[in-house]
Jmol script that loads the backbone (N, CA, C; Angstrom):
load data "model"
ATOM      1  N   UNK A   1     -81.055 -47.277  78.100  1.00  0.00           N
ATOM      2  CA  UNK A   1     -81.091 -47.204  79.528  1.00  0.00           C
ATOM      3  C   UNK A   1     -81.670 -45.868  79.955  1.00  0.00           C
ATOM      4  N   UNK A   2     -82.334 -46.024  80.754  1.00  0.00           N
ATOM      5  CA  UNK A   2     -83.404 -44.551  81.348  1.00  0.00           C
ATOM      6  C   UNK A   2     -82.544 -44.392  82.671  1.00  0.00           C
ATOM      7  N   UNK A   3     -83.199 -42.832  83.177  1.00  0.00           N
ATOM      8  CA  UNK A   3     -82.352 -42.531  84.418  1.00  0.00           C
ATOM      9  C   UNK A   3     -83.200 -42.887  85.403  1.00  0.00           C
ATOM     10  N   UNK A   4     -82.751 -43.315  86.534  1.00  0.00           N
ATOM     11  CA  UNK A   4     -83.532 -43.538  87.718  1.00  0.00           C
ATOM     12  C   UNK A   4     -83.532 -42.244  88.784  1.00  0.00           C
ATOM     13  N   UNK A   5     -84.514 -41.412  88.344  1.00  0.00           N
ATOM     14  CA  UNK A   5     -84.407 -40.224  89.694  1.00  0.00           C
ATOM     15  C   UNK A   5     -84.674 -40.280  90.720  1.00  0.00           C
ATOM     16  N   UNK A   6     -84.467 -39.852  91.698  1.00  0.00           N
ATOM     17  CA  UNK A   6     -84.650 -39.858  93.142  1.00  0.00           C
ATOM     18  C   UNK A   6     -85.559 -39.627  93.508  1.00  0.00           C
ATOM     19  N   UNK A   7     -86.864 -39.984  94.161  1.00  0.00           N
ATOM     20  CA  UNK A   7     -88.064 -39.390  94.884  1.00  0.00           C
ATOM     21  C   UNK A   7     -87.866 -38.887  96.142  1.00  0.00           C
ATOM     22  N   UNK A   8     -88.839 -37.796  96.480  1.00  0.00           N
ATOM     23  CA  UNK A   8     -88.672 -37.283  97.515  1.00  0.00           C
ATOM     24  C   UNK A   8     -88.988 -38.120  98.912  1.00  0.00           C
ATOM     25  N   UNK A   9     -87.453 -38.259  99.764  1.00  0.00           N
ATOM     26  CA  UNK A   9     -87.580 -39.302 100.627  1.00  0.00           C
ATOM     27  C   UNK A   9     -86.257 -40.303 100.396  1.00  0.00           C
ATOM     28  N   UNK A  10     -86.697 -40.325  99.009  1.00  0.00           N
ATOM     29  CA  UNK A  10     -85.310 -40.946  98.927  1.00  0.00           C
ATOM     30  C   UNK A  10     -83.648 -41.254  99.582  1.00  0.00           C
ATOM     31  N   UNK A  11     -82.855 -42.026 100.193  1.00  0.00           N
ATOM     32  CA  UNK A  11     -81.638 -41.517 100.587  1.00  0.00           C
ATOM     33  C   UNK A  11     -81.042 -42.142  98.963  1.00  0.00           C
ATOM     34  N   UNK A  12     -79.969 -41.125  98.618  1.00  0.00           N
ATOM     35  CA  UNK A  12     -78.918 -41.089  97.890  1.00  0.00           C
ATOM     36  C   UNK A  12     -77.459 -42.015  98.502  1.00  0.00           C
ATOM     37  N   UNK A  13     -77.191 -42.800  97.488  1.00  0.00           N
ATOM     38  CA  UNK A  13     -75.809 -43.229  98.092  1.00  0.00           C
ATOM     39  C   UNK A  13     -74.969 -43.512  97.068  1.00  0.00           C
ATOM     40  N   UNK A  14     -73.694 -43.705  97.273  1.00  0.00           N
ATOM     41  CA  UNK A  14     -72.401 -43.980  95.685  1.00  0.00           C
ATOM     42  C   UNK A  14     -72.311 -45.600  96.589  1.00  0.00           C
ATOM     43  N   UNK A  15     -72.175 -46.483  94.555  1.00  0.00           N
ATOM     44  CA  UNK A  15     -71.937 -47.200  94.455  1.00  0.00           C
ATOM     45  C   UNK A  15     -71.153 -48.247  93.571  1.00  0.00           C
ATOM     46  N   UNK A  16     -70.544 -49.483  93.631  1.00  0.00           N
ATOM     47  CA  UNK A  16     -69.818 -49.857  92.782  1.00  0.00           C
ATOM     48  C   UNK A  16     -69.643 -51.064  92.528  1.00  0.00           C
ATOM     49  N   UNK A  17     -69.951 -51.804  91.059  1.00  0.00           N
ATOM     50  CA  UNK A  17     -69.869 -53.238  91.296  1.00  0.00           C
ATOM     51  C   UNK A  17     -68.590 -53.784  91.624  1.00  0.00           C
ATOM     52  N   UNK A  18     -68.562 -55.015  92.725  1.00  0.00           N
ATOM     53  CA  UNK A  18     -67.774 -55.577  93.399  1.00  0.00           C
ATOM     54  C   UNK A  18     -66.449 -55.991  92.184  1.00  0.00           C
ATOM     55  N   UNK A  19     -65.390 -56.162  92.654  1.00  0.00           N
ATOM     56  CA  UNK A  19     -64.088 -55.963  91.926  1.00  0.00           C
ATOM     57  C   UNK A  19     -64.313 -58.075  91.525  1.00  0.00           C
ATOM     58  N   UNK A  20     -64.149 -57.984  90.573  1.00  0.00           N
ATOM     59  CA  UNK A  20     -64.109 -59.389  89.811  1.00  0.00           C
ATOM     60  C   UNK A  20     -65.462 -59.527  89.312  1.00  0.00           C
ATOM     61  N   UNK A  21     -66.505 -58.840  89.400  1.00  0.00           N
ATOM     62  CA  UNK A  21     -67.694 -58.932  88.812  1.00  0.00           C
ATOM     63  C   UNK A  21     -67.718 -58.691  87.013  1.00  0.00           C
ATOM     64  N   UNK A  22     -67.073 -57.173  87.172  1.00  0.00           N
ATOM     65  CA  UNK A  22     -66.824 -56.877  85.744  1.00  0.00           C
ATOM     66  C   UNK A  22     -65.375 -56.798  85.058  1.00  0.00           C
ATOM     67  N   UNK A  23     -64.822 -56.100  84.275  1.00  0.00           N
ATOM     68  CA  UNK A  23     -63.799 -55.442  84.860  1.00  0.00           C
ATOM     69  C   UNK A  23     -63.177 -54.401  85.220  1.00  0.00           C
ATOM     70  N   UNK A  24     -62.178 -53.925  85.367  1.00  0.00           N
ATOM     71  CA  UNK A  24     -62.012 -53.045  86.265  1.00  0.00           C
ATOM     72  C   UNK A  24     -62.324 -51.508  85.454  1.00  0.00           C
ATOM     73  N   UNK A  25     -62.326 -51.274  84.153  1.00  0.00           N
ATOM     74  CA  UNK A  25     -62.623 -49.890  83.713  1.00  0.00           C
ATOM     75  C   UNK A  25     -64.429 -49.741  83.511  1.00  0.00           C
ATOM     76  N   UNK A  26     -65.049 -50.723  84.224  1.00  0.00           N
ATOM     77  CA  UNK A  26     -66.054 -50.979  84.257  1.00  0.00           C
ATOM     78  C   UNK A  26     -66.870 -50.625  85.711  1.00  0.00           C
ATOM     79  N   UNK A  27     -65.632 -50.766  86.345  1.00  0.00           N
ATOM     80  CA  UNK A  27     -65.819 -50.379  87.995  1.00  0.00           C
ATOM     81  C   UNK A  27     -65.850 -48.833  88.642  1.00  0.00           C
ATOM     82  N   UNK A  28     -67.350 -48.258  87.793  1.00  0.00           N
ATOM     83  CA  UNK A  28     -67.136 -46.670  88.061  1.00  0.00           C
ATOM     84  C   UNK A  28     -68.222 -46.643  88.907  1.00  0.00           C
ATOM     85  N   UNK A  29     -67.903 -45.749  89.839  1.00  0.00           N
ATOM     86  CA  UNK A  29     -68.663 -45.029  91.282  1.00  0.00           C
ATOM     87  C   UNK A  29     -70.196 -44.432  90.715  1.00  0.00           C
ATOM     88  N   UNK A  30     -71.310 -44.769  90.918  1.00  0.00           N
ATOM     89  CA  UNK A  30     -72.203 -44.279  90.474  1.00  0.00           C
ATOM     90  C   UNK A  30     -73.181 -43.729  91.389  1.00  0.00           C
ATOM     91  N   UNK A  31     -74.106 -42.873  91.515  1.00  0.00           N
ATOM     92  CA  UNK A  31     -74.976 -42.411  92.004  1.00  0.00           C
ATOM     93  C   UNK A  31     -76.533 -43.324  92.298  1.00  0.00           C
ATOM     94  N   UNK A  32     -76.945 -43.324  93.296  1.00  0.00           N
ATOM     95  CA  UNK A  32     -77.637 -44.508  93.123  1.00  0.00           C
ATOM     96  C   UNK A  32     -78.761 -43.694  94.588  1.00  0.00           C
ATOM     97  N   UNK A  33     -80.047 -43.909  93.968  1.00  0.00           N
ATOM     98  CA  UNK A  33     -81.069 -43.438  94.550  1.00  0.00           C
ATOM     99  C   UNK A  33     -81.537 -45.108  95.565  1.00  0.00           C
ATOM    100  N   UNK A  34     -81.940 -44.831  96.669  1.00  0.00           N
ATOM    101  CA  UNK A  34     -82.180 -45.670  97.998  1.00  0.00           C
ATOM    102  C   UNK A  34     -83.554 -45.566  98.178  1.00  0.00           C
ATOM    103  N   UNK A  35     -84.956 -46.312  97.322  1.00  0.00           N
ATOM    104  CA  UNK A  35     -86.352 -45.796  97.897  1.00  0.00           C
ATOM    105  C   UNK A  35     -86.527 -46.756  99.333  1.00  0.00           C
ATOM    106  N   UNK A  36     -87.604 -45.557 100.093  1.00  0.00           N
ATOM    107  CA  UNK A  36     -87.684 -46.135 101.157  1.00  0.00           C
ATOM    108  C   UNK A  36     -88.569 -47.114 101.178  1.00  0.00           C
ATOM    109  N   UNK A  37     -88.233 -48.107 101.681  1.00  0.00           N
ATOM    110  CA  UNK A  37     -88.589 -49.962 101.749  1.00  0.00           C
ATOM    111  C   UNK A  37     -88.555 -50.432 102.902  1.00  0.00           C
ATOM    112  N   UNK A  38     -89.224 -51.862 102.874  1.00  0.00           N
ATOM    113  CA  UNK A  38     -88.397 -52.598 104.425  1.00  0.00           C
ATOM    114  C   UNK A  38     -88.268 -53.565 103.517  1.00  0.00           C
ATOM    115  N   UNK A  39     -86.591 -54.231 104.066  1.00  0.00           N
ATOM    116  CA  UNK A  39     -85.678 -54.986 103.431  1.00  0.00           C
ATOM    117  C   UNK A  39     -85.009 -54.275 102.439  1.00  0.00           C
ATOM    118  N   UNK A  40     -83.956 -55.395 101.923  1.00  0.00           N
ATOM    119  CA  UNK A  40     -83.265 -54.793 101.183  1.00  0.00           C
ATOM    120  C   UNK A  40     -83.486 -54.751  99.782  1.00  0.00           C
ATOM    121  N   UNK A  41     -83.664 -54.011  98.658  1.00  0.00           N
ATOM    122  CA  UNK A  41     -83.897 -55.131  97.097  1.00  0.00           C
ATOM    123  C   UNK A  41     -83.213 -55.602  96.468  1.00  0.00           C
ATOM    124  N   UNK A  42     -83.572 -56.569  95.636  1.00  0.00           N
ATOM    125  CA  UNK A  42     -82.887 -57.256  94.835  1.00  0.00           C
ATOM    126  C   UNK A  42     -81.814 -56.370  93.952  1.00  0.00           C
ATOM    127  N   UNK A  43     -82.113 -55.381  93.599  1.00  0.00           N
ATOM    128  CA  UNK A  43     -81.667 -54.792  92.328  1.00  0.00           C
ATOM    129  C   UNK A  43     -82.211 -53.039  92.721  1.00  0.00           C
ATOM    130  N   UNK A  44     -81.094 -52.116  92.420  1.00  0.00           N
ATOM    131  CA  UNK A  44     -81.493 -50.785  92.128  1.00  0.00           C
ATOM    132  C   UNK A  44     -80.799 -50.083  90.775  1.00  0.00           C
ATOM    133  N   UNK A  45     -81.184 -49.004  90.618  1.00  0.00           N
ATOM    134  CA  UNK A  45     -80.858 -48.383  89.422  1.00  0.00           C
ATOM    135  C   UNK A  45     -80.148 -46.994  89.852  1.00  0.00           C
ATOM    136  N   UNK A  46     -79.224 -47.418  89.289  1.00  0.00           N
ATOM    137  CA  UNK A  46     -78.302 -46.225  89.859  1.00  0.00           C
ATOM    138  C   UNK A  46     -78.872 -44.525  88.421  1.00  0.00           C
ATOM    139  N   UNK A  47     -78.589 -43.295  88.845  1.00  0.00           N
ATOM    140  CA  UNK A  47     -79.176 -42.098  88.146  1.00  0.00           C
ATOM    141  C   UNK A  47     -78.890 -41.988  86.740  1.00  0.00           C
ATOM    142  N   UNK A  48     -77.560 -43.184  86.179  1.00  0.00           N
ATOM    143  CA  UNK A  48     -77.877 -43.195  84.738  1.00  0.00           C
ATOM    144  C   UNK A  48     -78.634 -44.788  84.208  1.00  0.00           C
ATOM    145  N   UNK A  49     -78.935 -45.293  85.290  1.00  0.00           N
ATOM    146  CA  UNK A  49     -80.253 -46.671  84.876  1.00  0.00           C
ATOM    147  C   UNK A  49     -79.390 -47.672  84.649  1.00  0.00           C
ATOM    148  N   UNK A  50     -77.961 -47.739  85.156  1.00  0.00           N
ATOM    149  CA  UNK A  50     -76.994 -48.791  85.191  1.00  0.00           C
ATOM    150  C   UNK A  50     -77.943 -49.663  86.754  1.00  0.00           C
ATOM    151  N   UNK A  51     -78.163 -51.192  86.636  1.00  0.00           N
ATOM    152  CA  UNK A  51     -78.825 -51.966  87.833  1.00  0.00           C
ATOM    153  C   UNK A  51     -77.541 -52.477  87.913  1.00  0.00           C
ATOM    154  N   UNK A  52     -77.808 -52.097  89.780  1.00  0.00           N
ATOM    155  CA  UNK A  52     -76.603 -52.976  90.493  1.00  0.00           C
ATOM    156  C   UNK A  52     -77.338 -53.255  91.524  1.00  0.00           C
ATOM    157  N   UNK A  53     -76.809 -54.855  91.029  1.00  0.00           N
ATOM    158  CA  UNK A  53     -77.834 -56.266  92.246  1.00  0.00           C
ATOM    159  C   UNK A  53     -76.657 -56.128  93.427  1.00  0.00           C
ATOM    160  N   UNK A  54     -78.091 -56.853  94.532  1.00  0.00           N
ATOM    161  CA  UNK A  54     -77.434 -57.462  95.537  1.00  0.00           C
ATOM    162  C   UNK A  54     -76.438 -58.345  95.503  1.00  0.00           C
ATOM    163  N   UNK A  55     -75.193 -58.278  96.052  1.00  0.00           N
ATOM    164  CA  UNK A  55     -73.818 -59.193  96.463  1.00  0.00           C
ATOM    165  C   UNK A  55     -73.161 -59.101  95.177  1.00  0.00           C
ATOM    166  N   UNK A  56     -73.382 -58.323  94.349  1.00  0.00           N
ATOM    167  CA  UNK A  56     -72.267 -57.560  93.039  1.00  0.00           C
ATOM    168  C   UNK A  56     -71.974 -56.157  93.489  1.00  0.00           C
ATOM    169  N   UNK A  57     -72.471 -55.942  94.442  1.00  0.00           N
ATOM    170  CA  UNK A  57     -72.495 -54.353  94.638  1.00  0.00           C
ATOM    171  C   UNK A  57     -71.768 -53.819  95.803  1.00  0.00           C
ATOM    172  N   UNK A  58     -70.965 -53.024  96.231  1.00  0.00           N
ATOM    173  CA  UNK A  58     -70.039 -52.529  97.220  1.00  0.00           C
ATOM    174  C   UNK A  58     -70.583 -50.884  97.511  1.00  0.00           C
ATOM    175  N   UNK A  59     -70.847 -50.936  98.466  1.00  0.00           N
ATOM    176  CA  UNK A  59     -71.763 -49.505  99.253  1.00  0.00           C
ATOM    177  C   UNK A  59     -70.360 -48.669  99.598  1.00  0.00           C
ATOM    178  N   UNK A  60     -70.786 -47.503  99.172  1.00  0.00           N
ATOM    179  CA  UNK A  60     -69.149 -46.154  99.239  1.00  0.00           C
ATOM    180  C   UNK A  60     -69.464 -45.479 100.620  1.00  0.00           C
ATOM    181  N   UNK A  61     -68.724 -45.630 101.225  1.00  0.00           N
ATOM    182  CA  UNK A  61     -68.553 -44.577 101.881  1.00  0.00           C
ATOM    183  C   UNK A  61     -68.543 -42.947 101.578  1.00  0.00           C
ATOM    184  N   UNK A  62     -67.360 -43.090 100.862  1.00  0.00           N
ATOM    185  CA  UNK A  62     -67.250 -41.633 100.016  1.00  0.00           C
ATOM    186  C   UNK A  62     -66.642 -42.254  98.336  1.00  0.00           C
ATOM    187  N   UNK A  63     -66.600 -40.900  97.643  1.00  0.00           N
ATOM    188  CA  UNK A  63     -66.813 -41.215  96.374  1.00  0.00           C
ATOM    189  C   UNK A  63     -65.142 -42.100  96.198  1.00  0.00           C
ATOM    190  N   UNK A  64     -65.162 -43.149  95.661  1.00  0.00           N
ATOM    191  CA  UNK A  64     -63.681 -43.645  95.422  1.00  0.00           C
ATOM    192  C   UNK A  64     -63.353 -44.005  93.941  1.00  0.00           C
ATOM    193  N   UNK A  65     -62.743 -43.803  93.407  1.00  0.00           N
ATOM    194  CA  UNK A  65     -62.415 -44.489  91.962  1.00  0.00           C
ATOM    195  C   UNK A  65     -62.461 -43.389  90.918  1.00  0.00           C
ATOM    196  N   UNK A  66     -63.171 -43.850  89.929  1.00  0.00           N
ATOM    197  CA  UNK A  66     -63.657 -42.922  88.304  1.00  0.00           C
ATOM    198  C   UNK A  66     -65.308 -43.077  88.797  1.00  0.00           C
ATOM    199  N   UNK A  67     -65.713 -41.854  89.105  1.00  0.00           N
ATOM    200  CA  UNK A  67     -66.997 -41.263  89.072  1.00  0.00           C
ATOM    201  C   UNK A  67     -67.794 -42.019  87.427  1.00  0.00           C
ATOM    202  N   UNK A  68     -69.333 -42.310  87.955  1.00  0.00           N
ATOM    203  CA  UNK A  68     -70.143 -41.888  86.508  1.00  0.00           C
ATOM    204  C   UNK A  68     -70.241 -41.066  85.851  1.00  0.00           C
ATOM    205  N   UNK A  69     -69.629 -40.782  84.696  1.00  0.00           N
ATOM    206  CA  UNK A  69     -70.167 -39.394  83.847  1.00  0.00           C
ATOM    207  C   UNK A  69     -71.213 -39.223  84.196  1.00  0.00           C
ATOM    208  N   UNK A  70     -72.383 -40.227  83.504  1.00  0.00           N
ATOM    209  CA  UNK A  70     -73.837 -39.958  83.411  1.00  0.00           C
ATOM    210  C   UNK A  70     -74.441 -39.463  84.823  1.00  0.00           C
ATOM    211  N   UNK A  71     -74.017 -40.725  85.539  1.00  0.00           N
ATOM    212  CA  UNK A  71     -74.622 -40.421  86.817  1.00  0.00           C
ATOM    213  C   UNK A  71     -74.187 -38.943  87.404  1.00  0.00           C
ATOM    214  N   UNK A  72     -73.161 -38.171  87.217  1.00  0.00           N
ATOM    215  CA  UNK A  72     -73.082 -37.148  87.706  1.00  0.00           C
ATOM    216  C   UNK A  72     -73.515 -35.592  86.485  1.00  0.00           C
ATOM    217  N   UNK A  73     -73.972 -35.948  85.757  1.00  0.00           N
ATOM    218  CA  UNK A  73     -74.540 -35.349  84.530  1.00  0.00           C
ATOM    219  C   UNK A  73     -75.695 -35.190  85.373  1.00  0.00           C
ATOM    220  N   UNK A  74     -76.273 -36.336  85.204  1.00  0.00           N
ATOM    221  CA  UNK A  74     -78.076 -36.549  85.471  1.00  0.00           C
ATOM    222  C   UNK A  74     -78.412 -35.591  87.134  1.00  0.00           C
ATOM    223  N   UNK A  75     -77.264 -36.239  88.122  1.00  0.00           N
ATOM    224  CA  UNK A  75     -76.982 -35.539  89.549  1.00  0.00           C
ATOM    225  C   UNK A  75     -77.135 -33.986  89.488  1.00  0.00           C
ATOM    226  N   UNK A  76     -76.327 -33.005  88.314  1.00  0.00           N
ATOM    227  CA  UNK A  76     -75.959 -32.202  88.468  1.00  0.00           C
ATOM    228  C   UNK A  76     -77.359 -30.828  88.053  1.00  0.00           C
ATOM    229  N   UNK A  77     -78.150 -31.799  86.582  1.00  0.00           N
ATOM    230  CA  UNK A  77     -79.024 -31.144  86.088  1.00  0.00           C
ATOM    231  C   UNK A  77     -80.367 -31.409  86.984  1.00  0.00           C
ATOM    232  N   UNK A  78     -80.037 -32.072  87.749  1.00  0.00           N
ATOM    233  CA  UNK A  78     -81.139 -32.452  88.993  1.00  0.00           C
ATOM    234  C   UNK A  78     -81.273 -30.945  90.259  1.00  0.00           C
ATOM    235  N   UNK A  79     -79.950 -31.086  90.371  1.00  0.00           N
ATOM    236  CA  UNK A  79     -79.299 -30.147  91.213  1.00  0.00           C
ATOM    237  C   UNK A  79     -79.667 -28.651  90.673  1.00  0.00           C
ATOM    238  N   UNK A  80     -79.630 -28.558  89.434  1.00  0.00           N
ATOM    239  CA  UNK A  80     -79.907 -27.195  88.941  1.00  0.00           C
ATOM    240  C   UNK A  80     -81.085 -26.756  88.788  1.00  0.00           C
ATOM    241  N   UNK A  81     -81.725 -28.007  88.751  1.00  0.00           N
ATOM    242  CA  UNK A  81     -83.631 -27.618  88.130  1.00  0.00           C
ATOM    243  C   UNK A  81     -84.108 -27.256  89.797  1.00  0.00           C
ATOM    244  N   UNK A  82     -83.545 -27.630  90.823  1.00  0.00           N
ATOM    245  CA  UNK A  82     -84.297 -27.476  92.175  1.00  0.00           C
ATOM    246  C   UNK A  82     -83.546 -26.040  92.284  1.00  0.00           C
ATOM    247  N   UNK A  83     -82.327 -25.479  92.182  1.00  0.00           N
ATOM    248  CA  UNK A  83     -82.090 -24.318  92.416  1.00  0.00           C
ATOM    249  C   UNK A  83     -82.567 -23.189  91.748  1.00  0.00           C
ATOM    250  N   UNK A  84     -82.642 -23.468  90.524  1.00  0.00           N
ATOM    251  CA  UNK A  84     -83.902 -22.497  89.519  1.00  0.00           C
ATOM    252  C   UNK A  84     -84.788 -22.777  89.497  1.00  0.00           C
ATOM    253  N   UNK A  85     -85.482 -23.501  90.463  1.00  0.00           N
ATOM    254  CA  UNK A  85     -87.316 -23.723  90.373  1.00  0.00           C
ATOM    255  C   UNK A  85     -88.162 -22.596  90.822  1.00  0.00           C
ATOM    256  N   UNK A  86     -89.107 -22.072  89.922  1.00  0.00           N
ATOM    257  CA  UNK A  86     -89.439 -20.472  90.400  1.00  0.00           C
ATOM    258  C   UNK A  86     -89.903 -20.816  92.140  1.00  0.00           C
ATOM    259  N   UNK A  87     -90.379 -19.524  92.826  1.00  0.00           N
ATOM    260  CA  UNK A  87     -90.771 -19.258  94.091  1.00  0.00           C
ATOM    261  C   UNK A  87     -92.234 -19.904  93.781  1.00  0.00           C
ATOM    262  N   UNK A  88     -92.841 -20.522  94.524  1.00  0.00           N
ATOM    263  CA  UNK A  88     -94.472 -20.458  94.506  1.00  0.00           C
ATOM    264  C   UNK A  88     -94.884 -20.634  95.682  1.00  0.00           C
TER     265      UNK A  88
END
end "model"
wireframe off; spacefill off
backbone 0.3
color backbone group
């Protein structure tokens, strides 16, 4: 599984497959990049390349449950490469 990074433009949102889809230690909050589209898609890839389809998927408000490791791994070293990116 590859990571899905965010492009610039992108909105970011946490997400989670719907409760009876999988099961429940399966049901972790993931990071999930939003490209800009019209309509909705079928399928996105959340920042550790976990796909969560339409009507399996539950949109967060705020973060709820057991976080993605990965996804907040991948989030974090994302986060660091833009704060140490030299001046140009």
């Amino acid at each position: 599984m590859g990571s899905a990074l965010p492009e610039p433009g992108d909105t970011v949102v946490m997400a989670r497959v719907r409760r009876g889809v999988v099961g429940e230690s399966r049901r972790v909050s993931h990071v999930v990049p939003v490209p800009r589209a019209t309509g909705v898609p079928d399928q996105l890839s959340a920042l550790c390349g976990a796909v969560l389809r339409r009507g399996e998927t539950e949109w967060l408000s705020t973060l709820r449950g057991m976080p993605c490791e990965r996804c907040l791994t991948v989030a974090s070293r994302q986060a660091a490469a833009e704060v140490l990116r030299p001046a140009g």
